[in-house]
BALUMDREN-76146 format. One record per residue: residue in three letters; x negated, y, z of N, C-alpha, C in turn. Coordinates in nm, 2 decimals. Layout:
N
+------+--------+---------+--------+---------+----------+--------+--------+---------+--------+
! resn ! n_east ! n_north !   n_up ! ca_east ! ca_north !  ca_up ! c_east ! c_north !   c_up !
+------+--------+---------+--------+---------+----------+--------+--------+---------+--------+
!  ALA !      X !       Y !      Z !       X !        Y !      Z !      X !       Y !      Z !
...
+------+--------+---------+--------+---------+----------+--------+--------+---------+--------+
This chain:
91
+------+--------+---------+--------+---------+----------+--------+--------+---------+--------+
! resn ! n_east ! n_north !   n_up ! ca_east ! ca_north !  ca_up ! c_east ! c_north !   c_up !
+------+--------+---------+--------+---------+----------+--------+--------+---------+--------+
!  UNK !  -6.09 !   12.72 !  15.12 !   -6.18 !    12.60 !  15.11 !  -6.23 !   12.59 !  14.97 !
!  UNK !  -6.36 !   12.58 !  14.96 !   -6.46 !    12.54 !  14.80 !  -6.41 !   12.39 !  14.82 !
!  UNK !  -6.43 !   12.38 !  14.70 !   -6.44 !    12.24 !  14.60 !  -6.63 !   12.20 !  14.62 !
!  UNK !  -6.62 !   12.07 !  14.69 !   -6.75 !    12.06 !  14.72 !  -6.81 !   11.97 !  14.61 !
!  UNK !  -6.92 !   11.97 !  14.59 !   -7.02 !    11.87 !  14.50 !  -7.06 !   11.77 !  14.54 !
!  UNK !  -7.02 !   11.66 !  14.51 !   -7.04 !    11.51 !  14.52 !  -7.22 !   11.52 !  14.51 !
!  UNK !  -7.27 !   11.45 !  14.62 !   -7.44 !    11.44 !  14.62 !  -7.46 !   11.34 !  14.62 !
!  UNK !  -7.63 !   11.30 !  14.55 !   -7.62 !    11.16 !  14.53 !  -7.76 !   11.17 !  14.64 !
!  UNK !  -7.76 !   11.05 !  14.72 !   -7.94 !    11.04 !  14.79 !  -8.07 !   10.98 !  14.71 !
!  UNK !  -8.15 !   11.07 !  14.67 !   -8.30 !    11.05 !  14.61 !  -8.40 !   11.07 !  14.67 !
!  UNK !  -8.41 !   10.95 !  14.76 !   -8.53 !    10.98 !  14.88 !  -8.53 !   11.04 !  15.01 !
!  UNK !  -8.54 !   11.17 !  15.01 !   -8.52 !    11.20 !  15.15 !  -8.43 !   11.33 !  15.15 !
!  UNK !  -8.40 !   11.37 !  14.96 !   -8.32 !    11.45 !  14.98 !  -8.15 !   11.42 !  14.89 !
!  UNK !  -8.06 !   11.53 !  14.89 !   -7.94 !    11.51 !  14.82 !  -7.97 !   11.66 !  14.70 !
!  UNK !  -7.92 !   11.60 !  14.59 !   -7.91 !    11.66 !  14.48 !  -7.77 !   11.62 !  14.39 !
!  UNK !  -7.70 !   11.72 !  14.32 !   -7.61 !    11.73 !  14.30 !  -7.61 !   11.63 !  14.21 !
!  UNK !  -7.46 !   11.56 !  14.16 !   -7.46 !    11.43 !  14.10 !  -7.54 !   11.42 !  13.94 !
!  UNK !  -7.52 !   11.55 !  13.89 !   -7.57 !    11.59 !  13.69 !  -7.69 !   11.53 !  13.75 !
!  UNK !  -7.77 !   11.62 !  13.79 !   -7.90 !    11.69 !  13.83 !  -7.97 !   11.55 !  13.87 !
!  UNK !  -7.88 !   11.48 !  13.96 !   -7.99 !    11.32 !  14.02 !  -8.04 !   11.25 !  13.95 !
!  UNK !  -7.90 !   11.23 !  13.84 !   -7.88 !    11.12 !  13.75 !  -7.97 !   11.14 !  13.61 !
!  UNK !  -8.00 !   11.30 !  13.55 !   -8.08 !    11.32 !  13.49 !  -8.23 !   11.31 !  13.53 !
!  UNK !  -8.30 !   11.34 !  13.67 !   -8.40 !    11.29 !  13.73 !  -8.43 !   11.13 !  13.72 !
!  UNK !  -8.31 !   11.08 !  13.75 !   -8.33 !    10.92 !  13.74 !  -8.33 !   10.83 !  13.62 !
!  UNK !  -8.26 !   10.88 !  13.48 !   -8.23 !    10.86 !  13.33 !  -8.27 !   10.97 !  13.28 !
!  UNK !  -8.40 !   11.02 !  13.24 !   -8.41 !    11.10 !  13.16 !  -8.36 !   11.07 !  13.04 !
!  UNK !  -8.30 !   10.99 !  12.98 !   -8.27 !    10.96 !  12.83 !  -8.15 !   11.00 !  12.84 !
!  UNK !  -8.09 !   11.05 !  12.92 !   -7.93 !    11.12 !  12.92 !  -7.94 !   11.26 !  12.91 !
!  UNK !  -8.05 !   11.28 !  12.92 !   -8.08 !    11.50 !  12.90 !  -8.10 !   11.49 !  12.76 !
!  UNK !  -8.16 !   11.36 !  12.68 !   -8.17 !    11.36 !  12.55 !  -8.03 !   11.38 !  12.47 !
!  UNK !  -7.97 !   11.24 !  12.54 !   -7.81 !    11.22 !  12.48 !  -7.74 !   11.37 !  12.50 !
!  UNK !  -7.73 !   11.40 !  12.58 !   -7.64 !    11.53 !  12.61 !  -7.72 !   11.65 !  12.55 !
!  UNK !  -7.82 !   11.68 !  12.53 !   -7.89 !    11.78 !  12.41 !  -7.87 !   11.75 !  12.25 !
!  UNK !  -7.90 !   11.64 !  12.21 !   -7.87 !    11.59 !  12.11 !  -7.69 !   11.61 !  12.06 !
!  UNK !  -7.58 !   11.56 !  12.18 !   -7.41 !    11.58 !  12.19 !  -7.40 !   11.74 !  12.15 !
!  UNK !  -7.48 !   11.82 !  12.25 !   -7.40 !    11.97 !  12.25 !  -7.52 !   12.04 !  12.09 !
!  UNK !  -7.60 !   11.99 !  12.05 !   -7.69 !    12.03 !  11.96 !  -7.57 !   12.01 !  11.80 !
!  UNK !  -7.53 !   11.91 !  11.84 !   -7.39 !    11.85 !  11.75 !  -7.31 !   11.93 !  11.73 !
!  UNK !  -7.25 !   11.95 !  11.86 !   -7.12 !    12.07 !  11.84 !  -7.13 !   12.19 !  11.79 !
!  UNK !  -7.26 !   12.24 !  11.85 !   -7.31 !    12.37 !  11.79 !  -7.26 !   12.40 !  11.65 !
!  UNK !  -7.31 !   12.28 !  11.60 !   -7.35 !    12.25 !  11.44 !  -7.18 !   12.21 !  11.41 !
!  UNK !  -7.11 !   12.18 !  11.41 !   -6.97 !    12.17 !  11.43 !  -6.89 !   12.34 !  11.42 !
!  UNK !  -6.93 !   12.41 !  11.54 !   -6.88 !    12.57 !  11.53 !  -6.94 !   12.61 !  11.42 !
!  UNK !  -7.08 !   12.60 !  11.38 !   -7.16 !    12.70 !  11.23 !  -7.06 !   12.66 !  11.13 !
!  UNK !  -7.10 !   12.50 !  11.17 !   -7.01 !    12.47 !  11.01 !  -6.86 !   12.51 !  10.99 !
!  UNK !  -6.76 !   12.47 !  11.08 !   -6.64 !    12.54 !  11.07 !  -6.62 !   12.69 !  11.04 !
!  UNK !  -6.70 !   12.77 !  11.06 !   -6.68 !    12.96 !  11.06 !  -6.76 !   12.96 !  10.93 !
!  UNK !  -6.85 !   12.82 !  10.90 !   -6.88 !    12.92 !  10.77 !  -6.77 !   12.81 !  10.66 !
!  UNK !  -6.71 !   12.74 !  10.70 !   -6.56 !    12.69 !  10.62 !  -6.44 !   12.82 !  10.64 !
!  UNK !  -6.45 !   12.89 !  10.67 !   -6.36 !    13.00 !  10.67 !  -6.27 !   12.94 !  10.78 !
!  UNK !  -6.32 !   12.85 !  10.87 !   -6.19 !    12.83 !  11.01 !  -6.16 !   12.92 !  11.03 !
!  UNK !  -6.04 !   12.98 !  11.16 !   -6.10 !    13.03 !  11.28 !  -6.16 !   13.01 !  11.41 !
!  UNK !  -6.17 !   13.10 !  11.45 !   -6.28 !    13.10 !  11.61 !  -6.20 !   12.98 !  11.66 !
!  UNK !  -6.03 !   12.99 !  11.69 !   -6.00 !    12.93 !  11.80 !  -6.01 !   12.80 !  11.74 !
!  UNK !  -6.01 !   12.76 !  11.59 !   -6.01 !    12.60 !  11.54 !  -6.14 !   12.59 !  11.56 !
!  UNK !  -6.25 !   12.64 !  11.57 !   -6.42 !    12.61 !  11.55 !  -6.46 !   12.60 !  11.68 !
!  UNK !  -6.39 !   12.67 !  11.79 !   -6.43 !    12.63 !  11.92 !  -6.33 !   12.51 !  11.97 !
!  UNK !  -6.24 !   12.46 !  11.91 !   -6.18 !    12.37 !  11.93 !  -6.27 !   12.23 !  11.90 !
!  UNK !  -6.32 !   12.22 !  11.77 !   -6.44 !    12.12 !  11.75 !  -6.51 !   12.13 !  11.82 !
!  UNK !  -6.54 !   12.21 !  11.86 !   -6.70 !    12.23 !  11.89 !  -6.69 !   12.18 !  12.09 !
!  UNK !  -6.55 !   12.23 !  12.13 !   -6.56 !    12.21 !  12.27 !  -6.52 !   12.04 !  12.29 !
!  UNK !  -6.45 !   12.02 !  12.17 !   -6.40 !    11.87 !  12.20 !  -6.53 !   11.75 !  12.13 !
!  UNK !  -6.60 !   11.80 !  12.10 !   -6.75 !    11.77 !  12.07 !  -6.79 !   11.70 !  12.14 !
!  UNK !  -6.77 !   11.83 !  12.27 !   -6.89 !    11.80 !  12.38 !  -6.80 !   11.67 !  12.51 !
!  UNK !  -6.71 !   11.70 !  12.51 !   -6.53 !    11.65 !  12.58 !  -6.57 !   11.49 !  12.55 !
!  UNK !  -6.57 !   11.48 !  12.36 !   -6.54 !    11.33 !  12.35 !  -6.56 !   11.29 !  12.21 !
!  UNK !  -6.74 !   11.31 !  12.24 !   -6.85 !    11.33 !  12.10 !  -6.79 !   11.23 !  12.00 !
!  UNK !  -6.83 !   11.08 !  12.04 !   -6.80 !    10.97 !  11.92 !  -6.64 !   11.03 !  11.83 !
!  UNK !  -6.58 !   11.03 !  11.92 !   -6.43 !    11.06 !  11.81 !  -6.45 !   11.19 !  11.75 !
!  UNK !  -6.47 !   11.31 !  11.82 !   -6.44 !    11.42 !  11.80 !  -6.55 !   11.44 !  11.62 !
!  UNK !  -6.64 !   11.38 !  11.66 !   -6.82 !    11.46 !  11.59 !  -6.76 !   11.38 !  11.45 !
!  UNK !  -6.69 !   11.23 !  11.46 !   -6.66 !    11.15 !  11.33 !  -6.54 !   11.19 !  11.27 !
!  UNK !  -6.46 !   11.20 !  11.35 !   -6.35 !    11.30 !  11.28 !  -6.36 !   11.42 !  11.25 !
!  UNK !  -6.44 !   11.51 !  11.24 !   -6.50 !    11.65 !  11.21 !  -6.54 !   11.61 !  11.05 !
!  UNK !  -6.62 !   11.52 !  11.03 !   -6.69 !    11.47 !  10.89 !  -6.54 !   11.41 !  10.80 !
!  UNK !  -6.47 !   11.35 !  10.89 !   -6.37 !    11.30 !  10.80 !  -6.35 !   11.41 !  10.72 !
!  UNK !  -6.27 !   11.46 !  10.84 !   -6.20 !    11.60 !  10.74 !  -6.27 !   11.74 !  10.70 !
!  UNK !  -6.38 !   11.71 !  10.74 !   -6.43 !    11.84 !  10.62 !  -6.45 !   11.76 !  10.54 !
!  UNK !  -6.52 !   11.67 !  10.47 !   -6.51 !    11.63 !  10.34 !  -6.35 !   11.59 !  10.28 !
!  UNK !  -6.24 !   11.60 !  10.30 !   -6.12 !    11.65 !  10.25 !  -6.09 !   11.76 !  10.21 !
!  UNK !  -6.13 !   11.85 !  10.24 !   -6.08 !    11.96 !  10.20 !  -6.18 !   12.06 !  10.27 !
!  UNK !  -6.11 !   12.23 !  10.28 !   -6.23 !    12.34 !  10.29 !  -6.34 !   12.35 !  10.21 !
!  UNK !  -6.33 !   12.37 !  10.10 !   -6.46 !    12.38 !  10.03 !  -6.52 !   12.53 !  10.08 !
!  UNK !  -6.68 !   12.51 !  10.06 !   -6.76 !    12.63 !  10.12 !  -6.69 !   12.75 !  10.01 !
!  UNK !  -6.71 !   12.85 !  10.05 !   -6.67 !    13.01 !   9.94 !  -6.78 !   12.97 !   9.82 !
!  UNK !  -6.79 !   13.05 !   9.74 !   -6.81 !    13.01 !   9.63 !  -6.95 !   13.16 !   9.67 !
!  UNK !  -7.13 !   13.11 !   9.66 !   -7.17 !    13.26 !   9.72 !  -7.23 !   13.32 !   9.54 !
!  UNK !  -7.18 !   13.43 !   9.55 !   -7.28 !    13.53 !   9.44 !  -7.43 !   13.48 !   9.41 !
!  UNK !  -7.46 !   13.45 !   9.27 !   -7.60 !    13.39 !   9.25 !  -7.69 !   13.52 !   9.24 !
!  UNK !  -7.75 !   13.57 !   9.25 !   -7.88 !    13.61 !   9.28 !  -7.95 !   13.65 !   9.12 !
!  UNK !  -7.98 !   13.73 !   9.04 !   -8.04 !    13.73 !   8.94 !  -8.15 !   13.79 !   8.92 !
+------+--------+---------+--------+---------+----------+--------+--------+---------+--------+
């Protein structure tokens, strides 16, 4: 037995629940582009803090999980500590 997809009715047909609800609020394909555009930016910045993978995908997945806490507590604590590497100037 599959795990079925809850459908929502939009007119004469059913469309899956994401998919409806972004048809019907386009301003939530914004919110949620804008959320995961975030975490992205969350993973760069932690790998180029010298994290690792599994700490950078840990922001970055819990970004997307449980943006308001996760994205403000990411700023807390890199501005505590992790300073960037120090890069070779250029002469």
């Amino acid at each position: 037995m599959g795990v079925a997809t809850p459908l929502v009715a939009t007119g004469t047909t059913a469309t899956p629940l994401f998919v409806g609800t972004v048809i019907e609020q386009p301003i939530l394909a914004v919110v949620y582009a804008i959320t995961v555009g975030i975490s992205v930016w969350l993973f760069r910045d932690a790998r180029r803090r010298g994290r690792p993978v599994v700490v950078a995908t840990g922001w970055a997945v819990g970004g997307v999980v449980l943006p308001g806490i996760v994205h403000f507590g990411y700023l807390y604590t890199r501005s505590g500590g992790g300073e960037l590497p120090e890069r070779p100037t250029e002469e």
